[in-house]
Biopython code that builds the backbone (N, CA, C, O; Angstrom):
import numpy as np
from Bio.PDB.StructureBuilder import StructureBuilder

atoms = [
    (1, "UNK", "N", (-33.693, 37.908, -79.684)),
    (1, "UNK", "CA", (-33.543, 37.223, -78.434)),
    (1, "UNK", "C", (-34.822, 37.394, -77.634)),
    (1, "UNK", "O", (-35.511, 38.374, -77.353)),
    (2, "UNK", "N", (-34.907, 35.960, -77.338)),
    (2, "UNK", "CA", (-36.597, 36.134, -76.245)),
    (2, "UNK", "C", (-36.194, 35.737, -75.002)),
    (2, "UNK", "O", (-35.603, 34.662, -74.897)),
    (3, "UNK", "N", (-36.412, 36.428, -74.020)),
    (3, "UNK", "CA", (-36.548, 35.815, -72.496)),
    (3, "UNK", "C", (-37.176, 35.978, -71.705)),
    (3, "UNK", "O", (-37.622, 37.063, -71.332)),
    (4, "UNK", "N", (-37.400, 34.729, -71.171)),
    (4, "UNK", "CA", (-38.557, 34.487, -70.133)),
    (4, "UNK", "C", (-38.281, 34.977, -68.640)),
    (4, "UNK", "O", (-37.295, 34.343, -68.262)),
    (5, "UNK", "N", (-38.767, 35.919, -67.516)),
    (5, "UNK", "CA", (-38.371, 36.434, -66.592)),
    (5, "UNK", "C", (-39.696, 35.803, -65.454)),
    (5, "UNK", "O", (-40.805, 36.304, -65.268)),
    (6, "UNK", "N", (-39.213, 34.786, -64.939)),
    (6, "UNK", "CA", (-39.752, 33.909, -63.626)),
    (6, "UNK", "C", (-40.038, 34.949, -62.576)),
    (6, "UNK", "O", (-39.162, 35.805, -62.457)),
    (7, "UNK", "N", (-41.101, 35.048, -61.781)),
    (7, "UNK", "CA", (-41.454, 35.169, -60.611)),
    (7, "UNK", "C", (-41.627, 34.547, -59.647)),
    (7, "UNK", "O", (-41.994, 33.381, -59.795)),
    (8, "UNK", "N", (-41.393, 35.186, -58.020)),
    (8, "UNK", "CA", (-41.745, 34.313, -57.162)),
    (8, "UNK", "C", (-41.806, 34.882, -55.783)),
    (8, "UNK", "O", (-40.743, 35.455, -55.543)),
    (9, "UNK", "N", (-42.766, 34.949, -54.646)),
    (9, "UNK", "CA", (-42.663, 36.142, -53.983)),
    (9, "UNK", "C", (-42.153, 35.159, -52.683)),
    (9, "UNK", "O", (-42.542, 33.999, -52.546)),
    (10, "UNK", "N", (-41.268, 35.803, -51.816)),
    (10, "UNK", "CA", (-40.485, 34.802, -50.627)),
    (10, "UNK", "C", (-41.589, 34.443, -49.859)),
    (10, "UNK", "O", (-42.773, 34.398, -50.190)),
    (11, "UNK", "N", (-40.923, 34.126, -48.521)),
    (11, "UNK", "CA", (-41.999, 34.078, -47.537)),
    (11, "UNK", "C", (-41.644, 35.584, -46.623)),
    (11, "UNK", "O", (-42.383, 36.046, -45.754)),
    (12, "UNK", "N", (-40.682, 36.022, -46.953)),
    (12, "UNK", "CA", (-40.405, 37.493, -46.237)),
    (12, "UNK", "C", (-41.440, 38.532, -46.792)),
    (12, "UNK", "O", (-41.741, 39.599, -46.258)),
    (13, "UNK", "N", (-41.962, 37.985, -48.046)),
    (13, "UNK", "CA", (-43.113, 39.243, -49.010)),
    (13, "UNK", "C", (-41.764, 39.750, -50.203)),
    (13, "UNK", "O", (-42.026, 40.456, -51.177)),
    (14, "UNK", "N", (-40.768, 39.393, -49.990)),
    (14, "UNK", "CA", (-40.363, 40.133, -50.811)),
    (14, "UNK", "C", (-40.499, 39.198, -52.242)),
    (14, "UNK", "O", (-40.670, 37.985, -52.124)),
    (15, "UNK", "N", (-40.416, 39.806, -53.560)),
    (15, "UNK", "CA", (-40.220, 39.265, -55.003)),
    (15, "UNK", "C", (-38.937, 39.080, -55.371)),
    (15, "UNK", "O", (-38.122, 40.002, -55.418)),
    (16, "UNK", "N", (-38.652, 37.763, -55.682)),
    (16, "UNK", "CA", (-37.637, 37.598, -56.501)),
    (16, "UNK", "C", (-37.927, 37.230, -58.349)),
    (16, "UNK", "O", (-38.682, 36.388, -58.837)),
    (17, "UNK", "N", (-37.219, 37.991, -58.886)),
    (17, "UNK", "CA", (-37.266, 37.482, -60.673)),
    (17, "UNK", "C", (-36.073, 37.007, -61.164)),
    (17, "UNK", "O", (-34.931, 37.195, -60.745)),
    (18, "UNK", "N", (-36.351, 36.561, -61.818)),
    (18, "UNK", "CA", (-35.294, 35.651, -62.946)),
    (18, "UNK", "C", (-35.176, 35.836, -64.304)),
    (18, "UNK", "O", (-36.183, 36.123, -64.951)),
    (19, "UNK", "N", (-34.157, 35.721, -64.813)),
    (19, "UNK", "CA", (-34.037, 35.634, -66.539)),
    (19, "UNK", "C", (-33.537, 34.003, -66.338)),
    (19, "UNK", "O", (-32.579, 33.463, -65.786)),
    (20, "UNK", "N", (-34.625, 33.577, -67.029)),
    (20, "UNK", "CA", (-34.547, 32.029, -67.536)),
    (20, "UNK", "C", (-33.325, 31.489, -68.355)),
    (20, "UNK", "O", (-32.697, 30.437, -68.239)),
    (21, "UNK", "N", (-33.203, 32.417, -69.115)),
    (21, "UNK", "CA", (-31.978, 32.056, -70.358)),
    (21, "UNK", "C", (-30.502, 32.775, -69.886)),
    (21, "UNK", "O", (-29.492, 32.536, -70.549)),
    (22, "UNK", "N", (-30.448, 33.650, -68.725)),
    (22, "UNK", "CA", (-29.527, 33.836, -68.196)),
    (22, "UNK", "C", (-29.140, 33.602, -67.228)),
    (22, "UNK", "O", (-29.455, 34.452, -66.395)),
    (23, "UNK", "N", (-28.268, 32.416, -66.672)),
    (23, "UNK", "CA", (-27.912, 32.351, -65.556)),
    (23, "UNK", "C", (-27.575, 33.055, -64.796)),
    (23, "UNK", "O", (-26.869, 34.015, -65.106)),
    (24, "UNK", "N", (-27.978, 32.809, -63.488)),
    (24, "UNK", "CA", (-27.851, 33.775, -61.973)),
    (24, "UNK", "C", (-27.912, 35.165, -62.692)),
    (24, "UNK", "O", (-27.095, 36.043, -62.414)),
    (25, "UNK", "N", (-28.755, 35.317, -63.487)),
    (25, "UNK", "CA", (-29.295, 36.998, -63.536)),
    (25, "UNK", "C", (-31.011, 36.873, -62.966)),
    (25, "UNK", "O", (-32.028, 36.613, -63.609)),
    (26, "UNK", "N", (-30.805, 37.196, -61.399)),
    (26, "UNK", "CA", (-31.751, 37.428, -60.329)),
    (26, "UNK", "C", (-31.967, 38.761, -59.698)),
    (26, "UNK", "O", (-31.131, 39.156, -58.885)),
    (27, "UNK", "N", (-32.898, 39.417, -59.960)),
    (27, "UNK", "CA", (-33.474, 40.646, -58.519)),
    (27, "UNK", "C", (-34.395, 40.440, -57.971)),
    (27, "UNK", "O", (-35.449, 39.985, -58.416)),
    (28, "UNK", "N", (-34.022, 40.877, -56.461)),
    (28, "UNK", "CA", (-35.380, 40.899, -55.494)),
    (28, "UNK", "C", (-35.749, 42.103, -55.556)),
    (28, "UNK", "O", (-34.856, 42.861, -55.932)),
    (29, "UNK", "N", (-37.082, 42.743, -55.247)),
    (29, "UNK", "CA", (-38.141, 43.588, -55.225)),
    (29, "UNK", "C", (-38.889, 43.693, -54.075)),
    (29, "UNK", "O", (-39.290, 42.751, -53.391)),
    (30, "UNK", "N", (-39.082, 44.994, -53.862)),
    (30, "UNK", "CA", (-40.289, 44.627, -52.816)),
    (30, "UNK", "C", (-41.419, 44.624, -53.281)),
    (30, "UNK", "O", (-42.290, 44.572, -52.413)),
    (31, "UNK", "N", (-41.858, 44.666, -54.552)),
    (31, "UNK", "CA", (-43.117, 44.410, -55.509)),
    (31, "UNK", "C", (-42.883, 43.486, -56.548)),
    (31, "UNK", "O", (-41.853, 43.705, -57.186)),
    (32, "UNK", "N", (-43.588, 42.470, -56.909)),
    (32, "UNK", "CA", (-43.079, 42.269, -58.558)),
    (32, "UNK", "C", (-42.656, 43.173, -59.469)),
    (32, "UNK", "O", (-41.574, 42.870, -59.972)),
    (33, "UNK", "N", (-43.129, 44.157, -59.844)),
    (33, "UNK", "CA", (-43.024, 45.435, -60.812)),
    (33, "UNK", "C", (-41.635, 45.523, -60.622)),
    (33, "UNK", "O", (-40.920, 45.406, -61.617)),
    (34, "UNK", "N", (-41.013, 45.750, -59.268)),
    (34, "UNK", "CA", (-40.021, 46.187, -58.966)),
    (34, "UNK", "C", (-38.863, 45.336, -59.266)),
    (34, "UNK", "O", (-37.665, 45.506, -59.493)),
    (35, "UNK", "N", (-39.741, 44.283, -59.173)),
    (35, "UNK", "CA", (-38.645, 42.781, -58.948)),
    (35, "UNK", "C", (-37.873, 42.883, -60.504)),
    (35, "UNK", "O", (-36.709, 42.938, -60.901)),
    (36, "UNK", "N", (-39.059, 42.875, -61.044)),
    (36, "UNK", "CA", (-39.029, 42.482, -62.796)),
    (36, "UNK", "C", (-38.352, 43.858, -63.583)),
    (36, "UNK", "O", (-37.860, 43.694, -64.700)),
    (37, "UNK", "N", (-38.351, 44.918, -63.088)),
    (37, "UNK", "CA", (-37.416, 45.912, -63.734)),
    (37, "UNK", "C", (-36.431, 45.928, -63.450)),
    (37, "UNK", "O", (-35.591, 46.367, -64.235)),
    (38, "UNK", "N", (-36.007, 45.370, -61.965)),
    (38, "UNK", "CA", (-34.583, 45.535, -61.752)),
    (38, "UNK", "C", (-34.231, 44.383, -62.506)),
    (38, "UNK", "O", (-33.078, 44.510, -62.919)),
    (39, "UNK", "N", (-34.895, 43.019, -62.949)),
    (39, "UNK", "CA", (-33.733, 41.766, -63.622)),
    (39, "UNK", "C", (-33.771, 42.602, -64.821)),
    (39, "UNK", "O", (-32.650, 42.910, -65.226)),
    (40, "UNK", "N", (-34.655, 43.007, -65.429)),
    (40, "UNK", "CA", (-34.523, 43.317, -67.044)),
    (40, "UNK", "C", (-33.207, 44.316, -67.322)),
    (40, "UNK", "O", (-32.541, 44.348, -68.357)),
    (41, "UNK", "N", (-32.988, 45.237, -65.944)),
    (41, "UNK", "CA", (-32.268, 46.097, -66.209)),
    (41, "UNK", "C", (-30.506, 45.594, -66.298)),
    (41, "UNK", "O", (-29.536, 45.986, -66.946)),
    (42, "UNK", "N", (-30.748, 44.517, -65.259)),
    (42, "UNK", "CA", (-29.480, 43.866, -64.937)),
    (42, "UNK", "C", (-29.248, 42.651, -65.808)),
    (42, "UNK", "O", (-28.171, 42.111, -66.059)),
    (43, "UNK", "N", (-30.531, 42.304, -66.248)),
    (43, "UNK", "CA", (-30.042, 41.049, -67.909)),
    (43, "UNK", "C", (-29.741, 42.116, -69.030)),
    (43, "UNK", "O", (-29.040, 41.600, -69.901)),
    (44, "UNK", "N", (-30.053, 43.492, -69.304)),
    (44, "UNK", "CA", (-29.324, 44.223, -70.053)),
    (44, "UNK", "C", (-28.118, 44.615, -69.826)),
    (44, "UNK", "O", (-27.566, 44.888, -70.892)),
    (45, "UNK", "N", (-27.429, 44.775, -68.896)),
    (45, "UNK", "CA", (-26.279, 45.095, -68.776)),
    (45, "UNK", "C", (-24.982, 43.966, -68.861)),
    (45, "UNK", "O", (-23.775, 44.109, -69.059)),
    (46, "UNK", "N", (-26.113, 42.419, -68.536)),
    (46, "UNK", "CA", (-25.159, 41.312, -68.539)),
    (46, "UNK", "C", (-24.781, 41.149, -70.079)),
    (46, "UNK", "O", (-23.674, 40.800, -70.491)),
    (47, "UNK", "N", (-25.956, 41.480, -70.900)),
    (47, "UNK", "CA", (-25.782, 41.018, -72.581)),
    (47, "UNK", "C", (-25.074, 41.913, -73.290)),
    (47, "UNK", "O", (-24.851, 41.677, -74.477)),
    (48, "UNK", "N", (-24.539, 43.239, -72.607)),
    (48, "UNK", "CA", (-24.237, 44.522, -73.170)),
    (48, "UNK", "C", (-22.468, 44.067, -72.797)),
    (48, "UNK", "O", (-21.647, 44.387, -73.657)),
    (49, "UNK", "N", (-22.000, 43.396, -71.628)),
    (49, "UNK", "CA", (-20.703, 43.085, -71.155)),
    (49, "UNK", "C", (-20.621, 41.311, -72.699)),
    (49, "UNK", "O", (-20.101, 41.173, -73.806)),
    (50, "UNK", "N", (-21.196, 40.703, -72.068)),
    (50, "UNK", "CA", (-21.292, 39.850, -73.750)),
    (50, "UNK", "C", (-20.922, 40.452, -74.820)),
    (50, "UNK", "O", (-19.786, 40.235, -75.242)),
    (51, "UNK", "N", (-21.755, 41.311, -75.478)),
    (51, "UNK", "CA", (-21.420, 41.941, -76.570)),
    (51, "UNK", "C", (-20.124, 42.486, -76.789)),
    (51, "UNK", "O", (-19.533, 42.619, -77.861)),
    (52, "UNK", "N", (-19.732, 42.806, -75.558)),
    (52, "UNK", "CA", (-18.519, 44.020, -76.087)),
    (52, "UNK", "C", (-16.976, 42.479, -75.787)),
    (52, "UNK", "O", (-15.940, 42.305, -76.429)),
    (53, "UNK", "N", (-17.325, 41.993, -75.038)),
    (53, "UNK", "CA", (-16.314, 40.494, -75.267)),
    (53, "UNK", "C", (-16.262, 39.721, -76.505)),
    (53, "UNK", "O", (-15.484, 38.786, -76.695)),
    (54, "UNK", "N", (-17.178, 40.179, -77.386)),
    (54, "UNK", "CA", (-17.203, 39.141, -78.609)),
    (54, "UNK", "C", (-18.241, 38.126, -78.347)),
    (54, "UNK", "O", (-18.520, 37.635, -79.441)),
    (55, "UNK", "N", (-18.790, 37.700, -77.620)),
    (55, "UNK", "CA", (-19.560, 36.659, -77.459)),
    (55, "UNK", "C", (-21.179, 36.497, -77.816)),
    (55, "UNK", "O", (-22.141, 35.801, -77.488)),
    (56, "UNK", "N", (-20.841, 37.606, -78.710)),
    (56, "UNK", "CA", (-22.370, 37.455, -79.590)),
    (56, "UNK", "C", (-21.796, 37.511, -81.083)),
    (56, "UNK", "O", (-20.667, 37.890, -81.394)),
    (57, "UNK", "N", (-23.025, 36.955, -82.139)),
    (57, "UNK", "CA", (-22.259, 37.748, -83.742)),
    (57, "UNK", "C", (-22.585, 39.176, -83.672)),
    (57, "UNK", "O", (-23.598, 39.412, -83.012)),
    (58, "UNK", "N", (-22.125, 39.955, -84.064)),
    (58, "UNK", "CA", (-22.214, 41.057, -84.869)),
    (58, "UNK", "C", (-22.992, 40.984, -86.011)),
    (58, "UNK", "O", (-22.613, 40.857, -87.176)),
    (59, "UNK", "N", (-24.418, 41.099, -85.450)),
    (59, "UNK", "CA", (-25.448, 41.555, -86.153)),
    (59, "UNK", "C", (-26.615, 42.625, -85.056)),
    (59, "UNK", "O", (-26.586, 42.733, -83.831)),
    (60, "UNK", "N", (-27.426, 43.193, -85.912)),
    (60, "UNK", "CA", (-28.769, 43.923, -84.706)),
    (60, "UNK", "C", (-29.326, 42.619, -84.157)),
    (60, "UNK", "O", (-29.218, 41.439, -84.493)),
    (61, "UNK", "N", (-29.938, 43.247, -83.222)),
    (61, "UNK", "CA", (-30.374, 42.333, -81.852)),
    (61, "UNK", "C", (-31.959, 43.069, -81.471)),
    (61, "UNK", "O", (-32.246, 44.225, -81.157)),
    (62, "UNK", "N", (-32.642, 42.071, -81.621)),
    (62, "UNK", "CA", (-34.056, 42.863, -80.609)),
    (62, "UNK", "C", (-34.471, 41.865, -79.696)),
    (62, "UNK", "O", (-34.504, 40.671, -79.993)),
    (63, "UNK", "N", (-34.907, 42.497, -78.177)),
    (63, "UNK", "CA", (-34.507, 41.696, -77.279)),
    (63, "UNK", "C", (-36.204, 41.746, -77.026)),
    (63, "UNK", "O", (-36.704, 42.446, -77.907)),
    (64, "UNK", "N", (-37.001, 41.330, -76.294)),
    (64, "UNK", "CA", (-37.953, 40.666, -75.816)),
    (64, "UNK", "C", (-38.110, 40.240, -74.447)),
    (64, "UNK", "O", (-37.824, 39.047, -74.336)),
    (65, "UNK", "N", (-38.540, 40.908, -73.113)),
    (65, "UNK", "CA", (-38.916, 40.487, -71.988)),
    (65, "UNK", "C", (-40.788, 39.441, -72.035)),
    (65, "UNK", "O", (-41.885, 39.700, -72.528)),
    (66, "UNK", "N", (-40.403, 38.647, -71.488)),
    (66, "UNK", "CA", (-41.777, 38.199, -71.100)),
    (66, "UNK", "C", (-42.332, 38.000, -69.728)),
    (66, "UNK", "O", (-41.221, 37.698, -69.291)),
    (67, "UNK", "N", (-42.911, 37.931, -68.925)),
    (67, "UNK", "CA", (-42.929, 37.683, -67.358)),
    (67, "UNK", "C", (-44.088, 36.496, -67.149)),
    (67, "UNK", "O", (-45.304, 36.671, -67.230)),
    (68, "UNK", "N", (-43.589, 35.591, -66.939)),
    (68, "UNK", "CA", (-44.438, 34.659, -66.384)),
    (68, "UNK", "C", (-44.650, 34.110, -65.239)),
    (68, "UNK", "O", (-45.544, 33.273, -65.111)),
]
sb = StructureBuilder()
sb.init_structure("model")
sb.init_model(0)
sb.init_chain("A")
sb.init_seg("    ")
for serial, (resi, resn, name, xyz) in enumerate(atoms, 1):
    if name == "N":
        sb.init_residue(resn, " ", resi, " ")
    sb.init_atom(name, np.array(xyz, "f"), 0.0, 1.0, " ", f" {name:<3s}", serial, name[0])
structure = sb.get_structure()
């Protein structure tokens, strides 16, 4: 699994990120750095609630952040 994690900084200064391939999986940051660890952390936990519902196959998985 590859996903693309969007940036974008408000007009407040703060960062918001995105997982592209996951809907409404968004964190704001008060840094990018910050922005972008909290989505990665929270698109892992969304794919980890997936998994355990059945909604993946049952096979290994290697996951892939990118930040663009």
């Amino acid at each position: 699994m590859k996903f693309t994690i969007e940036t974008e900084q408000e007009e407040d200064g703060r960062w918001i990120a995105e997982v592209i391939e996951l809907p409404g999986v968004m964190m704001y940051g008060e840094t990018r750095d910050t922005a972008i660890l909290q989505v990665e952390a929270l698109a892992l936990r969304v794919l980890a609630d997936q998994i355990e519902a059945g909604e993946h196959p049952v096979e290994p998985i290697q996951i892939t952040f990118a930040a663009v």
